[in-house]
N, CA, C and O atoms as a GROMACS GRO file, in nm:
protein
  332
    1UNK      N    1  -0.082  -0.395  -2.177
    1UNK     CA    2  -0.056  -0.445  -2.043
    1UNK      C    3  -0.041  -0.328  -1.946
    1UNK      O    4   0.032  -0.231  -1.970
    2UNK      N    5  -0.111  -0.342  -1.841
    2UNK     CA    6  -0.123  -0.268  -1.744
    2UNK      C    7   0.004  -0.239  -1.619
    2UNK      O    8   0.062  -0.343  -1.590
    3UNK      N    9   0.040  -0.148  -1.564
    3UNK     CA   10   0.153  -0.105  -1.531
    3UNK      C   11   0.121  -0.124  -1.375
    3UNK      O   12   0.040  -0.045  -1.326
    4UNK      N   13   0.185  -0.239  -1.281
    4UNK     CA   14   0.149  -0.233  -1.123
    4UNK      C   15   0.192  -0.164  -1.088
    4UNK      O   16   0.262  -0.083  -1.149
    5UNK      N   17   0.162  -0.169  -0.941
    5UNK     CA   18   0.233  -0.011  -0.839
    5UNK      C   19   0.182  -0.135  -0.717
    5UNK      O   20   0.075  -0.195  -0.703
    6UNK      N   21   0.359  -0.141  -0.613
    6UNK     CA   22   0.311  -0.146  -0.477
    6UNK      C   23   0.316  -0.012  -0.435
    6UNK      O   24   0.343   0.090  -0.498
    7UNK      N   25   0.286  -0.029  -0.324
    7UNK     CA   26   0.208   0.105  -0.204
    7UNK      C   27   0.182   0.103  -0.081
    7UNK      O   28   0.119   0.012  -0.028
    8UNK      N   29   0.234   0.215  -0.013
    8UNK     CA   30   0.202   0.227   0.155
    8UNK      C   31   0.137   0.283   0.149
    8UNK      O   32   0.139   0.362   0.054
    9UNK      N   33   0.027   0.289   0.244
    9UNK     CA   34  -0.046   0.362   0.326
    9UNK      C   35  -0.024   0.399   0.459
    9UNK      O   36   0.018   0.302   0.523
   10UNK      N   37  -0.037   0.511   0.533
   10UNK     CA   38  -0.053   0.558   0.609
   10UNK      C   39  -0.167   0.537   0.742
   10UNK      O   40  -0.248   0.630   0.736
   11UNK      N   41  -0.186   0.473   0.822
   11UNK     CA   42  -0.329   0.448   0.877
   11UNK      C   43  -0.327   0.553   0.990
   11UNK      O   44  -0.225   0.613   1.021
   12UNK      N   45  -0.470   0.574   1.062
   12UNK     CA   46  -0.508   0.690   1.142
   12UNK      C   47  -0.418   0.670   1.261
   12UNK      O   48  -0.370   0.750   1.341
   13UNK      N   49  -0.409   0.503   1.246
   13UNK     CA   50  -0.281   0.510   1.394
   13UNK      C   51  -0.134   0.484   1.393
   13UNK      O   52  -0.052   0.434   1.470
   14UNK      N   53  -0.132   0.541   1.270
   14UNK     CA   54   0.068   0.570   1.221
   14UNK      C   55   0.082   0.418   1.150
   14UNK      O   56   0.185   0.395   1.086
   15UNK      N   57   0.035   0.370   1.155
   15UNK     CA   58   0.071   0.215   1.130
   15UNK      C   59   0.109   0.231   0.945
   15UNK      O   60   0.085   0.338   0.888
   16UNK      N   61   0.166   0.116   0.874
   16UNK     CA   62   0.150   0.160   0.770
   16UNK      C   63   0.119   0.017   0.734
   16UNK      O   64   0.147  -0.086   0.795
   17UNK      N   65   0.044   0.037   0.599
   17UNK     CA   66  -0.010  -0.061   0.535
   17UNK      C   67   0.038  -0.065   0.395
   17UNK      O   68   0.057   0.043   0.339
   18UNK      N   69   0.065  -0.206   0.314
   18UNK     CA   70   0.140  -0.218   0.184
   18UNK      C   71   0.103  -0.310   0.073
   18UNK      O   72   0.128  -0.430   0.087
   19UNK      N   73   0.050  -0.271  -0.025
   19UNK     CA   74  -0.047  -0.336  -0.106
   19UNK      C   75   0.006  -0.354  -0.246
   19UNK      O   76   0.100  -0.278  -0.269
   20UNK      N   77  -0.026  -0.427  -0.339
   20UNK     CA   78  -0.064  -0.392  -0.520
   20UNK      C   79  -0.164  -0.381  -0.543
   20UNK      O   80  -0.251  -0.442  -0.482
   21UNK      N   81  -0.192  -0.287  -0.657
   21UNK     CA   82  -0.313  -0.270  -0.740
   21UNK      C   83  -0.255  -0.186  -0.884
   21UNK      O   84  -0.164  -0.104  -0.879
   22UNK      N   85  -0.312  -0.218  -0.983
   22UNK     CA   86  -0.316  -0.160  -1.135
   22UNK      C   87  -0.350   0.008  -1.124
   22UNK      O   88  -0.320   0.096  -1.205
   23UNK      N   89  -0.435   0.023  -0.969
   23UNK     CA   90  -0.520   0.147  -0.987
   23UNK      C   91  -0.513   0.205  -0.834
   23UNK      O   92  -0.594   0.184  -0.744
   24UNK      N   93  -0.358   0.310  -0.827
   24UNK     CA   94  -0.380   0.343  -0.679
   24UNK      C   95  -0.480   0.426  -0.593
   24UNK      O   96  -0.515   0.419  -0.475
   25UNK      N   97  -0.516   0.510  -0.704
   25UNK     CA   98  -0.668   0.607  -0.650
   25UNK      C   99  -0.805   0.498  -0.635
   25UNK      O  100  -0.873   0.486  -0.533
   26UNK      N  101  -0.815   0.465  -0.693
   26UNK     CA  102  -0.939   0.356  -0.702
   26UNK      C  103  -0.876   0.302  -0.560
   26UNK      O  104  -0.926   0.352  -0.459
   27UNK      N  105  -0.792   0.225  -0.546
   27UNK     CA  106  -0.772   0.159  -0.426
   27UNK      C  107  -0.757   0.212  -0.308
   27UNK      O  108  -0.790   0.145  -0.210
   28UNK      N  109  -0.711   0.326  -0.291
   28UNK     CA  110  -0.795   0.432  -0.160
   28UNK      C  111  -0.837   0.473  -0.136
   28UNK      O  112  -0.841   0.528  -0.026
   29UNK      N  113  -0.930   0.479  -0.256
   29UNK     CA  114  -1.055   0.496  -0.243
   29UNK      C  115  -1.156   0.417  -0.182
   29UNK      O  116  -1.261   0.466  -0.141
   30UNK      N  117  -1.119   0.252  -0.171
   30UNK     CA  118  -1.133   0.125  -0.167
   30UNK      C  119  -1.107   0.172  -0.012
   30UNK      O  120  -1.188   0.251   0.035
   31UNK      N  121  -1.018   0.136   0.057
   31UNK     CA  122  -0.948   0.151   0.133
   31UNK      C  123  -1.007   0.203   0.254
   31UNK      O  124  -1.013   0.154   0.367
   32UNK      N  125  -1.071   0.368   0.183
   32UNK     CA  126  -1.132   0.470   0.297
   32UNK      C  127  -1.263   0.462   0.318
   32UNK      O  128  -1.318   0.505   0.420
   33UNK      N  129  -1.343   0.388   0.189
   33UNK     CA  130  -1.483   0.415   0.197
   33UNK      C  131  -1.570   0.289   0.126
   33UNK      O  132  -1.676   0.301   0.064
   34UNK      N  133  -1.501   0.177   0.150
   34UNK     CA  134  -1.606   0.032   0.076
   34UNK      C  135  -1.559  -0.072   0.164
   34UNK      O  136  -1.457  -0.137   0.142
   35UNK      N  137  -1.639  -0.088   0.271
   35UNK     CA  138  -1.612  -0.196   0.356
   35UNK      C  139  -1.600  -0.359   0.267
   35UNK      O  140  -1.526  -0.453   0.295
   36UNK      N  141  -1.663  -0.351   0.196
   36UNK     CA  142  -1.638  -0.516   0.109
   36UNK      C  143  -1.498  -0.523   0.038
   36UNK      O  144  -1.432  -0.623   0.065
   37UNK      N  145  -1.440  -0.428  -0.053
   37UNK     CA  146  -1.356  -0.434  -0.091
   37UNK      C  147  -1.220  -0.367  -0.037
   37UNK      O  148  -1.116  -0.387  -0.100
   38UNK      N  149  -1.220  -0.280   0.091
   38UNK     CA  150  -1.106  -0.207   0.173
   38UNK      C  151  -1.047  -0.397   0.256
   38UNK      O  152  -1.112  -0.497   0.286
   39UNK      N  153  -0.932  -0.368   0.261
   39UNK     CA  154  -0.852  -0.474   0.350
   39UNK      C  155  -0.865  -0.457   0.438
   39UNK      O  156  -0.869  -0.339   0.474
   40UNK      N  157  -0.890  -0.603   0.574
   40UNK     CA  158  -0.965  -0.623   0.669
   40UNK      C  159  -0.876  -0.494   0.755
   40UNK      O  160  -0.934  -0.392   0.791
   41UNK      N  161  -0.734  -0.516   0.780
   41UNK     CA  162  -0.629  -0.408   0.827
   41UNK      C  163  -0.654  -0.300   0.837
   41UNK      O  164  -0.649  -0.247   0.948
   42UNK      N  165  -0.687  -0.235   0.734
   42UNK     CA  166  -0.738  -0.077   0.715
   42UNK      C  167  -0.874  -0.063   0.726
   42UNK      O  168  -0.904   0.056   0.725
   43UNK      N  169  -0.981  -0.144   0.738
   43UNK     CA  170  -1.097  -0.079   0.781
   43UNK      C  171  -1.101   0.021   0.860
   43UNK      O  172  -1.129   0.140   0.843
   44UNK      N  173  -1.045  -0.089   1.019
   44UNK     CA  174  -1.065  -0.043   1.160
   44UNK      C  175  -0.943   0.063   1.174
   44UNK      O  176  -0.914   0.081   1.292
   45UNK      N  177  -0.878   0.124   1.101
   45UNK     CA  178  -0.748   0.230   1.093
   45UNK      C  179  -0.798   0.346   1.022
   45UNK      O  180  -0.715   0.437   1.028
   46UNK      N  181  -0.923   0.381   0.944
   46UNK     CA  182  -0.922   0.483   0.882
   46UNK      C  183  -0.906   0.645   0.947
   46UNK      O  184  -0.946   0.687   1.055
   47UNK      N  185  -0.855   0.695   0.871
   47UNK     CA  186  -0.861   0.737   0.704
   47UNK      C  187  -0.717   0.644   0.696
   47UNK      O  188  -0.646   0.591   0.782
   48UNK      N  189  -0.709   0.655   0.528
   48UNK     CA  190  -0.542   0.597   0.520
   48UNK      C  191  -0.514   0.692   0.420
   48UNK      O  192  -0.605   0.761   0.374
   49UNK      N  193  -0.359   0.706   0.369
   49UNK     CA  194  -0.310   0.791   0.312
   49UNK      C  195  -0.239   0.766   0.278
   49UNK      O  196  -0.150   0.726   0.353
   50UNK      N  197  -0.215   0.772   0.100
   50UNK     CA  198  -0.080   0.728   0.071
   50UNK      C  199   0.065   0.826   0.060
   50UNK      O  200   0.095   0.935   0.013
   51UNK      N  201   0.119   0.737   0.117
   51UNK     CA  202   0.240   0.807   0.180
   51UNK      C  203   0.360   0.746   0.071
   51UNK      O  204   0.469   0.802   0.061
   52UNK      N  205   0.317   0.599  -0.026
   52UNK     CA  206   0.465   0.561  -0.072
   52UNK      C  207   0.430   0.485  -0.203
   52UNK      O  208   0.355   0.391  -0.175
   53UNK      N  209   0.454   0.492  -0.317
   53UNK     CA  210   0.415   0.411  -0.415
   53UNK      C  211   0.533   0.376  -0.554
   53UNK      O  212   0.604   0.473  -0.579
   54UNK      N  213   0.553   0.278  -0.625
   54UNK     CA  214   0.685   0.218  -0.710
   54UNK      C  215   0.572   0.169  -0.830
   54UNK      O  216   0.458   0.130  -0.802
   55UNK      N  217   0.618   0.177  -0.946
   55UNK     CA  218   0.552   0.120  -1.060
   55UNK      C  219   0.705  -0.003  -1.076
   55UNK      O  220   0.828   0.003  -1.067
   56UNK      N  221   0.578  -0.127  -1.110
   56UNK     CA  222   0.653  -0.220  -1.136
   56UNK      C  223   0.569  -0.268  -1.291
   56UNK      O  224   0.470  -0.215  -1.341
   57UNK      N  225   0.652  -0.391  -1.344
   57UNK     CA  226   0.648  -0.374  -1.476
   57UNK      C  227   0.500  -0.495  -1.503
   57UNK      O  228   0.426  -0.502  -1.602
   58UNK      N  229   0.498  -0.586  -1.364
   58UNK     CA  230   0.384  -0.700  -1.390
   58UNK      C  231   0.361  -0.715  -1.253
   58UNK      O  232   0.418  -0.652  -1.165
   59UNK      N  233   0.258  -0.819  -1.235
   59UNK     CA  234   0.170  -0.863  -1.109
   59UNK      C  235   0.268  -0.918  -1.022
   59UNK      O  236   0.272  -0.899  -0.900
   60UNK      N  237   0.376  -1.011  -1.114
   60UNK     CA  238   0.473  -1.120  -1.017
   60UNK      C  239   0.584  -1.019  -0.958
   60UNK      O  240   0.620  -1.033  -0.841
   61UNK      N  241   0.640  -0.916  -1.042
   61UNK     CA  242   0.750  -0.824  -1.000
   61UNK      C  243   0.665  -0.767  -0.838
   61UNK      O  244   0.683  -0.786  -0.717
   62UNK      N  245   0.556  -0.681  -0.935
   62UNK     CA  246   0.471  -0.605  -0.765
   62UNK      C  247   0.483  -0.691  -0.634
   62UNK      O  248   0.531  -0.632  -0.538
   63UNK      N  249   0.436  -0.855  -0.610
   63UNK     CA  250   0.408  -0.918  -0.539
   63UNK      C  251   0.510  -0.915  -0.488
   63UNK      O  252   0.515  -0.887  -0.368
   64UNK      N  253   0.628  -0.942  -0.562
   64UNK     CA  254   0.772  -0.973  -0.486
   64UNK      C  255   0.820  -0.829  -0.412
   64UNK      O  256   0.836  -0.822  -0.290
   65UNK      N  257   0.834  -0.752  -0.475
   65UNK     CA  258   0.822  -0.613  -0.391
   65UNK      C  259   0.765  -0.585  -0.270
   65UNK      O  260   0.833  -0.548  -0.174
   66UNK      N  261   0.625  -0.601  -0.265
   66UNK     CA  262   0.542  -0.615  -0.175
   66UNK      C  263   0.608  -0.704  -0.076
   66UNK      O  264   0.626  -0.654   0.035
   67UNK      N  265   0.655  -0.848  -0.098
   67UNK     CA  266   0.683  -0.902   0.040
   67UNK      C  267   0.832  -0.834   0.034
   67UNK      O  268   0.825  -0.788   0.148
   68UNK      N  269   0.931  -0.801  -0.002
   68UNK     CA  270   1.032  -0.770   0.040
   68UNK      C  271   1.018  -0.606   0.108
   68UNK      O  272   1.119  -0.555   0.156
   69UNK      N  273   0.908  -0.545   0.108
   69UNK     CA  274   0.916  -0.425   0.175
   69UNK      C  275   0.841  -0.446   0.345
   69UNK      O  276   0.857  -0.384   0.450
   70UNK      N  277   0.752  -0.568   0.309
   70UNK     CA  278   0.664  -0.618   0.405
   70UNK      C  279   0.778  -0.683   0.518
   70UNK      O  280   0.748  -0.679   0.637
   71UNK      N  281   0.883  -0.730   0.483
   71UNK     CA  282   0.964  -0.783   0.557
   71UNK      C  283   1.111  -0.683   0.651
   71UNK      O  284   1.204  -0.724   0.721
   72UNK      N  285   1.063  -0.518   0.600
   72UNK     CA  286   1.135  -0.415   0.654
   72UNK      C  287   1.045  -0.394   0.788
   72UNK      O  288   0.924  -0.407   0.807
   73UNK      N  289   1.186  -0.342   0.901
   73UNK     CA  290   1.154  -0.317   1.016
   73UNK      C  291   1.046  -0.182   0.983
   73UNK      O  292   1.041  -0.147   0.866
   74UNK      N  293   0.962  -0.108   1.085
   74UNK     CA  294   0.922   0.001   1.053
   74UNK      C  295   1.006   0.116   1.035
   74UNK      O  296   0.972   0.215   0.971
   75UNK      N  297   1.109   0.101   1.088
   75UNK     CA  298   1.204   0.208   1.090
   75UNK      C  299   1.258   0.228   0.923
   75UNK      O  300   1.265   0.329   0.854
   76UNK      N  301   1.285   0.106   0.901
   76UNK     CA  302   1.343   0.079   0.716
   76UNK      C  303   1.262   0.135   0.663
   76UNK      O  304   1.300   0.226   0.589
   77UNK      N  305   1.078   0.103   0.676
   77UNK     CA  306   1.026   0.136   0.590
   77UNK      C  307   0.961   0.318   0.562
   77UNK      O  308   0.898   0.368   0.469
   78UNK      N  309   1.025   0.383   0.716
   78UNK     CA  310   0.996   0.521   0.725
   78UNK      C  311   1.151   0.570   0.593
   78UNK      O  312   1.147   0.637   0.490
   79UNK      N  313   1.248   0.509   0.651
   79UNK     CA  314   1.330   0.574   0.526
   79UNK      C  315   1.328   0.600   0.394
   79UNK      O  316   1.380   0.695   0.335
   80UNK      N  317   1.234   0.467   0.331
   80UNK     CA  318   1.213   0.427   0.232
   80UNK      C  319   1.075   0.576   0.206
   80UNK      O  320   1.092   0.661   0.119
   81UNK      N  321   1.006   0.576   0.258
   81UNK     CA  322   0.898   0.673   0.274
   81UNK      C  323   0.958   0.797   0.242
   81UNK      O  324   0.924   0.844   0.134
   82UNK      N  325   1.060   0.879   0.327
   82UNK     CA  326   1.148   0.959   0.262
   82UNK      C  327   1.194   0.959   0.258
   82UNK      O  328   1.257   1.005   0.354
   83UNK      N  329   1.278   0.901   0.124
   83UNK     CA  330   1.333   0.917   0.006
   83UNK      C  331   1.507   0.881   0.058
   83UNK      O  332   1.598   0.885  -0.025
   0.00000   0.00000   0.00000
């Protein structure tokens, strides 16, 4: 069994963006350079950069993560960024 990771990104216009995937290089890779598979969000924002990432133990843990970081002001989520 494969090990999730949510994740911020960084976008060209400070914005940040917050995802799961099994595979965080593959996915910003995704992100910066495959219009079919990059999220509609980060197309029009490139480059992106990851700036923040958590290994979680399954798909349902990641998801829940994901919305509970999704639901931080930006300010929360710069803290969280460092450390």
């Amino acid at each position: 069994m494969s090990d999730w990771y949510v994740y911020m990104v960084r976008c060209s216009d400070n914005s940040l963006y917050t995802g799961i995937t099994i595979d965080i290089e593959r996915r910003i890779d995704e992100h910066n350079n495959n219009n079919r598979l990059a999220a509609k969000y980060t197309r029009i924002r490139r480059p992106v950069s990851l700036v923040y990432s958590e290994t979680l133990v399954s798909k349902s843990e990641a998801a829940k993560r994901e919305c509970a970081i999704k639901q931080l002001s930006k300010q929360e989520k710069e803290q969280l960024i460092s450390g």
